[in-house]
C-alpha positions in Angstrom: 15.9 -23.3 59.6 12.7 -25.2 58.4 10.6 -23.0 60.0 12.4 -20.0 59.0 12.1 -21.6 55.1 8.2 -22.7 56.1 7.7 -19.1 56.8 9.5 -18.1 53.4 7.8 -19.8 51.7 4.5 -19.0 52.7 5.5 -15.4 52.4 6.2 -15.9 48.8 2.6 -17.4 48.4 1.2 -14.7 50.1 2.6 -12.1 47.7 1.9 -14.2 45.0 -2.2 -14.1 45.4 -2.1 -10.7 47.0 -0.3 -9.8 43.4 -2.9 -11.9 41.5 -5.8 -10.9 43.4 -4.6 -6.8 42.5 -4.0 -7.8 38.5 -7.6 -9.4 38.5 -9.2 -6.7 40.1 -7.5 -4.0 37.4 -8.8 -6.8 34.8 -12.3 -6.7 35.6 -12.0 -3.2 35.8 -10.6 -2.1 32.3 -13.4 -4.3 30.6 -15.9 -2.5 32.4 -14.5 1.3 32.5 -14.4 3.3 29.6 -11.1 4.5 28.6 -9.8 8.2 28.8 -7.2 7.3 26.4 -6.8 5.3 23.6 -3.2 3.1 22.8 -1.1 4.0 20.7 0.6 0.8 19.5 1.9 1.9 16.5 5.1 3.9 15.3 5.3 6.2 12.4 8.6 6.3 11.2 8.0 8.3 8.1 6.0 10.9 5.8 6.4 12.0 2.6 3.7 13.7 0.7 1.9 10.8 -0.3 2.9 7.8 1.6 3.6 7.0 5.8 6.0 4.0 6.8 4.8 2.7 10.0 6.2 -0.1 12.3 5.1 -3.3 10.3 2.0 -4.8 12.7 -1.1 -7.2 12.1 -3.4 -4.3 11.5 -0.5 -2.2 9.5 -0.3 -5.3 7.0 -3.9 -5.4 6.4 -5.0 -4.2 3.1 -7.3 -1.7 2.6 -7.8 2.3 3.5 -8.3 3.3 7.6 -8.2 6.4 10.1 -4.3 7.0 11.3 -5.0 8.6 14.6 -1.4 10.4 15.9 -0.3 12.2 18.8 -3.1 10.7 21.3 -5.5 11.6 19.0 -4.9 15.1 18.5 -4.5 13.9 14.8 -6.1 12.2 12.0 -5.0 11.4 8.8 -6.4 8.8 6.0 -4.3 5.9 4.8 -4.3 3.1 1.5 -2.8 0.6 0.0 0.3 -0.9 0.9 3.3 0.1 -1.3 6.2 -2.1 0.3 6.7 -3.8 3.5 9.5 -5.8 5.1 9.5 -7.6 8.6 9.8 -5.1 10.8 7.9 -1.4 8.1 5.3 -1.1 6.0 4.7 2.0 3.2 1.4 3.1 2.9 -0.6 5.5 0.6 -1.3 8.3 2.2 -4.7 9.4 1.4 -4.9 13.0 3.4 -4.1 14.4 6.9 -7.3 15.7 8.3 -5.7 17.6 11.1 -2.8 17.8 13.1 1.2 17.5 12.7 1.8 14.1 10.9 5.6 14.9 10.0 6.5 15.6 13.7 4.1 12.4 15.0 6.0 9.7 16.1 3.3 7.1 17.5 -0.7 6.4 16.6 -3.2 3.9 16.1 -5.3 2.3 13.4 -9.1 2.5 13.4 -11.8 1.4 10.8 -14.0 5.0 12.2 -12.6 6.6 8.2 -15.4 9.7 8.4 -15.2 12.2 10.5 -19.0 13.6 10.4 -21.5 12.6 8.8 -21.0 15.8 6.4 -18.6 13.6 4.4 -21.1 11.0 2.9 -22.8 13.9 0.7 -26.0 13.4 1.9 -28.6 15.7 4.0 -28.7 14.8 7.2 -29.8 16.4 10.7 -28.7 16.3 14.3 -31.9 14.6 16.2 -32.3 13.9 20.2 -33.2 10.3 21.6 -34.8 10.8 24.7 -34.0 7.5 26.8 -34.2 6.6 30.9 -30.9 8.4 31.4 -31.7 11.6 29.7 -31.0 13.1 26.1 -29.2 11.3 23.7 -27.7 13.0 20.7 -28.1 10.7 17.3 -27.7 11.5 13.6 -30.5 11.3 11.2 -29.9 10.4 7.3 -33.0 10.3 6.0 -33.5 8.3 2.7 -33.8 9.6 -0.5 -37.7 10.4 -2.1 -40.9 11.3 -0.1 -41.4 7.7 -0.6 -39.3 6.1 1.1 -39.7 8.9 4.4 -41.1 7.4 7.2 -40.8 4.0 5.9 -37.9 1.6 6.3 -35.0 2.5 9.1 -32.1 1.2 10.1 -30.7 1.6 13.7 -26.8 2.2 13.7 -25.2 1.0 17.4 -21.4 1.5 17.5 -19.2 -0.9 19.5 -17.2 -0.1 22.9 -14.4 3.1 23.2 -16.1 4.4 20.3 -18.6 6.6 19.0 -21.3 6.6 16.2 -18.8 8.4 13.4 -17.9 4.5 13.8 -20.9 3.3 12.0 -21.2 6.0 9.5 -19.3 3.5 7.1 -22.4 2.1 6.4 -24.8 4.7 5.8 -24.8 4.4 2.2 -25.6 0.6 1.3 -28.8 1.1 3.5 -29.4 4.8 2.0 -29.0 3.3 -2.1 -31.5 0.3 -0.3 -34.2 3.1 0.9 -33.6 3.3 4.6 -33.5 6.3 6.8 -30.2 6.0 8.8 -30.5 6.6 12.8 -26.8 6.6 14.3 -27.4 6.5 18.0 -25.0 7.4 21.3 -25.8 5.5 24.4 -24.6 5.8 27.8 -21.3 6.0 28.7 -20.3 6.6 25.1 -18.4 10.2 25.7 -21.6 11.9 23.8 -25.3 10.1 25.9 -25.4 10.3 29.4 -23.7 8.7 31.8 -25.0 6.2 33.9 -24.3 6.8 37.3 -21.6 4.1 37.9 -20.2 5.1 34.5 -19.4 1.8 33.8 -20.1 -0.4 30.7 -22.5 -2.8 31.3 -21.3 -4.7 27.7 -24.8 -4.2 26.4 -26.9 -5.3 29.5 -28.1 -1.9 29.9 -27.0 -0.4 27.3 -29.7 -2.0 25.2 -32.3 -0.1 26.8 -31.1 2.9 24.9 -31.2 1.3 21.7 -34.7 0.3 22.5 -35.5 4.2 23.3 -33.8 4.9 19.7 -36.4 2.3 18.1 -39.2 4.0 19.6 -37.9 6.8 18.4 -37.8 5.9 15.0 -41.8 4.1 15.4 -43.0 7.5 16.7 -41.6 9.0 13.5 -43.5 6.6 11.6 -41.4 3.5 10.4 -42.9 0.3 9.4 -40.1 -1.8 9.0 -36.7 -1.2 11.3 -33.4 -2.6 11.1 -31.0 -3.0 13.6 -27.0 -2.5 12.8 -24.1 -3.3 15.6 -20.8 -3.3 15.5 -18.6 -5.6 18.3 -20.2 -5.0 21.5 -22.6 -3.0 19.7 -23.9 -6.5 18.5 -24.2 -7.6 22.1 -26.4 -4.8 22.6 -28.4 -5.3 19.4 -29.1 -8.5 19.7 -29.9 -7.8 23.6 -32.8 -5.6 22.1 -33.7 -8.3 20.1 -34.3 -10.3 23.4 -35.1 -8.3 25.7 -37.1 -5.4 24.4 -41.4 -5.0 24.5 -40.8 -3.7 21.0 -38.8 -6.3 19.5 -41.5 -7.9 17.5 -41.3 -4.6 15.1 -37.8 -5.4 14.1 -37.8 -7.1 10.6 -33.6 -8.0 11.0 -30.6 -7.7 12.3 -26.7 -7.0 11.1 -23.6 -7.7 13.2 -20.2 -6.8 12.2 -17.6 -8.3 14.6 -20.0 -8.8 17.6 -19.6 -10.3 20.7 -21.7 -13.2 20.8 -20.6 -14.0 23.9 -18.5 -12.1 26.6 -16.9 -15.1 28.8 -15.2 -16.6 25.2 -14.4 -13.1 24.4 -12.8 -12.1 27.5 -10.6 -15.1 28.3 -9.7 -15.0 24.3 -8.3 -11.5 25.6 -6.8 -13.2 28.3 -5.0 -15.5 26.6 -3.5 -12.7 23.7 -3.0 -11.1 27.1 -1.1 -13.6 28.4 -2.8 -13.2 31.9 -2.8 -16.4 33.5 -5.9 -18.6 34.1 -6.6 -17.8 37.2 -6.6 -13.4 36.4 -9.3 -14.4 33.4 -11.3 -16.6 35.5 -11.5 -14.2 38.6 -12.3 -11.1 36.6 -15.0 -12.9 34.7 -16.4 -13.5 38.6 -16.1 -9.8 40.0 -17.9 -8.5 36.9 -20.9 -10.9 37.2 -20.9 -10.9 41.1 -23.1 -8.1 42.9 -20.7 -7.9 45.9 -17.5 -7.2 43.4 -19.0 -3.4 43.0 -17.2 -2.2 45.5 -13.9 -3.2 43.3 -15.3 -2.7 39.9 -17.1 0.2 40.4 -20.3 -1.6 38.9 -23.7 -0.5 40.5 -24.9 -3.8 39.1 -23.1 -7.2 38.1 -23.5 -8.2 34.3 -24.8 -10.9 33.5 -22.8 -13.1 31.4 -25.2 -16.0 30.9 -27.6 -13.9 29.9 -25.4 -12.4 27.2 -24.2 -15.6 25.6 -26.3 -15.8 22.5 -25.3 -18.6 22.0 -26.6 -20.7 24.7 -29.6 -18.6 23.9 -30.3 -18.3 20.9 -33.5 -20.6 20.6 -35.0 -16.9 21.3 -33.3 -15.6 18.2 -36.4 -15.6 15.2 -35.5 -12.5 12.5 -32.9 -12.8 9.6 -30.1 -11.7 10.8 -26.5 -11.0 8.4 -23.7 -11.8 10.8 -19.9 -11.0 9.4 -16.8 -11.5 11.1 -13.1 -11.9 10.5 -11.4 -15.1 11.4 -8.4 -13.0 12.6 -10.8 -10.6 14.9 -7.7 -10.0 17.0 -10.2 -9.0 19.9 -13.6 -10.8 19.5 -12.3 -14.6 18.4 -14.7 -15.7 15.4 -15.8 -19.1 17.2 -18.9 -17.8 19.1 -19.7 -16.2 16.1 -19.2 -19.7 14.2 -21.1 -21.4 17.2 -24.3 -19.5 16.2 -24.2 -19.6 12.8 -24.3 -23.7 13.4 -27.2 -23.3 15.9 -29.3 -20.8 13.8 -28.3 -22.0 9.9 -32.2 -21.3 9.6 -32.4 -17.2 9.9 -28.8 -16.5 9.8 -26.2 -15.5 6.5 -23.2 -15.9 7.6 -20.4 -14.1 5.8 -16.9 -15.0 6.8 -13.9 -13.5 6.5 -10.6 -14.0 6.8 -8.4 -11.2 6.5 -10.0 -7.9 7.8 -9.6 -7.8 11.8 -11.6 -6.1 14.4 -14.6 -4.2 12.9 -12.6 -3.2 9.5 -14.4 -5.1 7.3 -15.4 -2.8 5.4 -12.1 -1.2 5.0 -10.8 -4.3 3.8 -13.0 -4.9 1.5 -15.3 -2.3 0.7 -17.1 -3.8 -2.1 -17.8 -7.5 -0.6 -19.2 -6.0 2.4 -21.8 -3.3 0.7 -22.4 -6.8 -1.6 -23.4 -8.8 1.5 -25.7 -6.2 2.9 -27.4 -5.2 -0.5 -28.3 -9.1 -1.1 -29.3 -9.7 2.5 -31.8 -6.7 2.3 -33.3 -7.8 -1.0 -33.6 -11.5 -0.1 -35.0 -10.3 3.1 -37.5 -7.8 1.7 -38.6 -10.3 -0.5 -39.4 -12.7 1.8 -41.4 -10.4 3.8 -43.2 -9.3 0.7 -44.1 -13.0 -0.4 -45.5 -13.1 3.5 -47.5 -9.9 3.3 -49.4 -11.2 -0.2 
């Protein structure tokens, strides 16, 4: 009987790493793989002609207007304020419905992306082509206002992960009112660059070197002084430019909204809302920064993590750099972002927030946002002006 309970017993912790080492292995790779389909984690319970009640959630309750993506995406409507809520709905404004069937819908998501195209801002713009290692990169080009200006000041746009650039056309028109022609770039394994050959995300370890093609871009064209924008791991591939690239010395600053500052907080943050336990974190943190994990991940190459904690590098940060984040992210946890802003109090303006979530800043507070940015630019600019003289 002991040996039949010995043998029990070690079957049961058999099964029990087989099933751990299977759930880390799917772990590592959803971080690295980019999605087909995006989750729908709300419900929409009702629609009148101007308002929605949805399922009452953390992202439902925020204030402010977002995209209402329905039906897997096959629709798009435009929400506001709140009107009522209770624990369980909440009665929104609706603002329009873009596309699709919202009466019928009975389950979507909310996203800061609020335009569409570019067409919406009412401002010229043109489709241009990044050429970078992988091939041709499709980008959109808002140029600033007044001969001028041309050819002068740019900012670089760099959306975050599942995304694409319509993402950062939020901002287009703080840095168009400041002068700046506006480059909104795709990089690979976005849905619109090409793909790498893994198709994998490398969280902004390669992906950076498509940002850096965009900045030559924008130097060929003939700007003087560039500016580079991301958004969540957007940042992380922004500020790997920073670091990393021949022609980071001609960037004059740098604006994060909701970065990842660094990926191992960030992903065992995930793990934790995720409830995986410790040991599904830890190993999947492993397999993505281990060369011999490819064969499970899919990964041509492992990431490398230490490399992309800002943090513990950021004695090789040295432009201004605006860095804004929520303290209830919901996805990226604020703390690496607070770590930084400790270690560099010296070049970085740090505006906090508190109540806007992942990458909807701006949503939440339209104003306070275009504030931030419009005061960072000037302060910067006159700094660099007081330099030049």
């Amino acid at each position: 009987m002991a040996s039949i309970a010995a043998l029990s017993a070690g079957a049961v912790i058999a099964l029990g790493a087989l099933v751990t080492a299977v759930v880390t292995v799917a772990v590592a790779r959803k971080v690295v793989t980019p999605p087909r389909v995006r989750e729908q984690d709300l419900r929409i319970l009702a629609v009148d002609a101007d308002t929605v009640t949805l399922s009452a959630t953390k992202d439902t309750l925020t204030p402010g207007e977002y995209s209402l993506w329905f039906s897997r995406d096959t629709g798009h409507a435009r929400i506001g304020e709140i009107l009522y809520f209770d624990a369980r709905t909440v009665v929104r404004r609706l603002l329009s419905v873009d596309f699709g069937d919202l009466e019928h819908a009975r389950a979507g998501r909310l996203s800061g992306w609020f335009y569409l195209g570019p067409s919406e801002l009412g401002l010229p713009w043109q489709d241009v082509v990044v050429e970078t290692e992988l091939g041709s990169a499709p980008a959109w080009l808002v140029p600033a206002a007044g001969e001028s200006a041309a050819e002068q000041k740019w900012v670089i746009q760099v959306h975050g992960r599942a995304v694409r650039r319509e993402e950062t056309l939020r901002a287009v028109p703080v840095f168009h009112r400041a002068g700046y022609n506006a480059l909104l770039v795709s990089y690979r394994n976005d849905g619109d660059a090409p793909r790498s050959s893994d198709h994998r995300y490398a969280l902004g370890d390669t992906e950076w070197r498509d940002v850096d093609a965009a900045l030559r871009f924008a130097l060929d064209q003939g700007a003087r002084e560039v500016l580079l924008m991301g958004w969540s791991m957007g940042g992380a591939t922004v500020l790997q430019t920073l670091t990393r690239s021949d022609l980071a010395d001609r960037v004059r600053g740098v604006v994060l909204d909701s970065p990842v500052i660094d990926w191992i907080t960030a992903l065992q943050y995930q793990g934790i809302e995720n409830r995986l336990p410790t040991p599904v974190s830890s190993g999947a943190l492993l397999l993505l920064s281990r060369g011999w994990a490819g064969l499970l991940t899919g990964q041509e190459s492992p990431v490398d993590l230490a490399r992309l904690n800002i943090v513990a590098n950021a004695a090789e940060l040295s432009v201004p750099i605006l860095l804004m984040h929520s303290a209830d992210d919901g996805f990226v946890p604020v703390t690496a972002s607070d770590a930084l802003a400790r270690e560099r109090p010296d070049i970085i303006t740090y505006e906090r927030f508190h109540t806007a979530r992942h990458t909807k800043l701006w949503n939440y507070d339209r104003t306070r946002w275009e504030d931030a940015i419009t005061a960072w630019i000037e302060a910067i600019e006159s700094a660099n002006a007081r330099t030049e003289s």
